[in-house]
Steps between C-alpha positions, in 0.01 A plus 500: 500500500547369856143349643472468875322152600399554884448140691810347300532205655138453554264219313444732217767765511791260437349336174411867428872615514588139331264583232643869424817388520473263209349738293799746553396727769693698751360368824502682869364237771345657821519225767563600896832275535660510206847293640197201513381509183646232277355331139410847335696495137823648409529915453212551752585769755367393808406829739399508860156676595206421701150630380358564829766758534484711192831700658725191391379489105670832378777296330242273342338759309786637387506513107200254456234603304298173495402305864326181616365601845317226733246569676530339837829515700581122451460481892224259523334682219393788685392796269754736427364773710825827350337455137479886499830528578640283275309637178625835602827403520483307179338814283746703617776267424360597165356095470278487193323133535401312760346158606333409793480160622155545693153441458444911467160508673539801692660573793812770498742348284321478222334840551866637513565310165229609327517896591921459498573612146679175383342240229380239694370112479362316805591115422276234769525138485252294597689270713806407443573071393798532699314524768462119536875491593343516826394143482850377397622339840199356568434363168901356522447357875146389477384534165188646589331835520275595770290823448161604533224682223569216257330657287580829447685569138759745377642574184866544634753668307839389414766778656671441171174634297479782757848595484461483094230747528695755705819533319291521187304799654846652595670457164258570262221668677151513297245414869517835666213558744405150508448236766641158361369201683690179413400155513599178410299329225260284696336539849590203731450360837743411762460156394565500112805715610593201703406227203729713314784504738456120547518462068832674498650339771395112418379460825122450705440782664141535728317775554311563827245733547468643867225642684508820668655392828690204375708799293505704820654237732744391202589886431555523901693162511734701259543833667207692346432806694089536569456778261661325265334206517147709492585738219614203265168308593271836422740568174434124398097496579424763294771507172302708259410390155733760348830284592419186274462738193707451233630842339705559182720760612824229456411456144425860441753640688832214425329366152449184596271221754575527871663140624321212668497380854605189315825744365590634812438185748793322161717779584515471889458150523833456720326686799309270536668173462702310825 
């Protein structure tokens, strides 16, 4: 059985093909520029295809009867917007399972999944720890992170967990219909993240809070367009309580505890050393 892993070479595709692969999978990777694409594991076949145009994924669907599908187009996370299209394509490919990277909470992609015909799964992390990769050159030129909402708390997910929890849901099925929202164990802020980062590296790192327009001339001082710099500030101001709760779907799902921040900042130490 060939399974199709869409977004390939993104933050949670490529540990999903990794993943497959090592349990003995066929593997077809969807990414847009396939010649680009390097790191994916021996026997995958890599295939070109862009999900905004639903004309290029014929070959994709070719012969697959089990699909990872993302939900946003991996261009600054915009929704995927040809859902529709896709989960036509995909039932009458003759595709019997599918999971959907996306928080599933409405909106016409996951209308299309649910009335498409195809066993289905919607998969949505919380937030995702790598997500503090975005700190690494600052934390290796000035050891320091400047951000504001201090206090605001998350219980990130390790891409690792989430990838675990989709290529279980592909191989073995058993969560059809269901929304799985994964999370790491605990519910941090941006500062424990940091303490964290600063245990597994051996090294003092400070963490600055910011008001609102300190983080608005530092986000302008580093190209920031205005929306951007608003949006982040509104998303920050008013995180809702539902993103630092813990859920169990790792251990129900992959059989065992989801990994620390303590895990994950260990494993990527060297981004953020000198």
């Amino acid at each position: 059985m060939t399974i199709l892993v869409t977004g390939a070479s993104g933050t949670v595709g490529r540990h999903v093909v990794e993943r497959l692969r090592q349990t003995g999978h066929e593997v077809r990777a969807l990414t847009r520029s396939p010649a680009e694409v390097t790191g994916l594991p021996d026997g995958v076949e890599v295939v070109g295809g862009d999900l905004t145009k639903p004309w290029t994924l014929a070959a994709a669907f070719d012969g697959v009867r089990t699909v990872h599908l993302i939900g946003a187009t991996g261009y600054d996370h915009v929704p995927l917007r040809t859902g529709p299209q896709i989960v036509a394509m995909a039932a009458e490919a003759g595709v019997r399972r599918l999971t959907v990277l996306s928080a599933g909470e409405g909106g016409e992609l996951e209308r299309a999944v649910r009335e498409g015909g195809v066993e289905w799964t919607f998969v949505w992390p919380i937030d995702f720890m790598s997500n503090a990769l975005g700190w690494a050159e600052t934390i290796r030129s000035r050891a320091e992170v400047r951000e504001p909402y201090a206090r605001r708390r998350t219980a990130s997910a390790d891409e690792r967990d989430v990838a675990d929890v989709v290529a279980t849901v592909l191989t073995e099925g058993g969560h059809a219909g269901r929304r799985l929202v994964v999370s790491g164990p605990e519910a941090l802020t941006p500062a424990d993240k940091v303490s964290a980062i600063a245990a597994a590296t051996g090294r003092e790192i400070r963490f600055t809070e910011l008001t609102d327009d300190q983080a608005r001339r530092q986000w302008r001082s580093e190209g920031w367009p205005e929306e951007g710099i608003e949006f982040m500030l509104r998303m920050w101001a008013m995180v809702p309580e539902t993103v630092a709760r813990v859920t169990s779907a790792v251990e129900e799902v992959a059989g065992r505890p989801p990994r620390t921040f303590a895990q994950w900042a260990a494993a990527h130490a060297d981004a953020f050393l000198p």
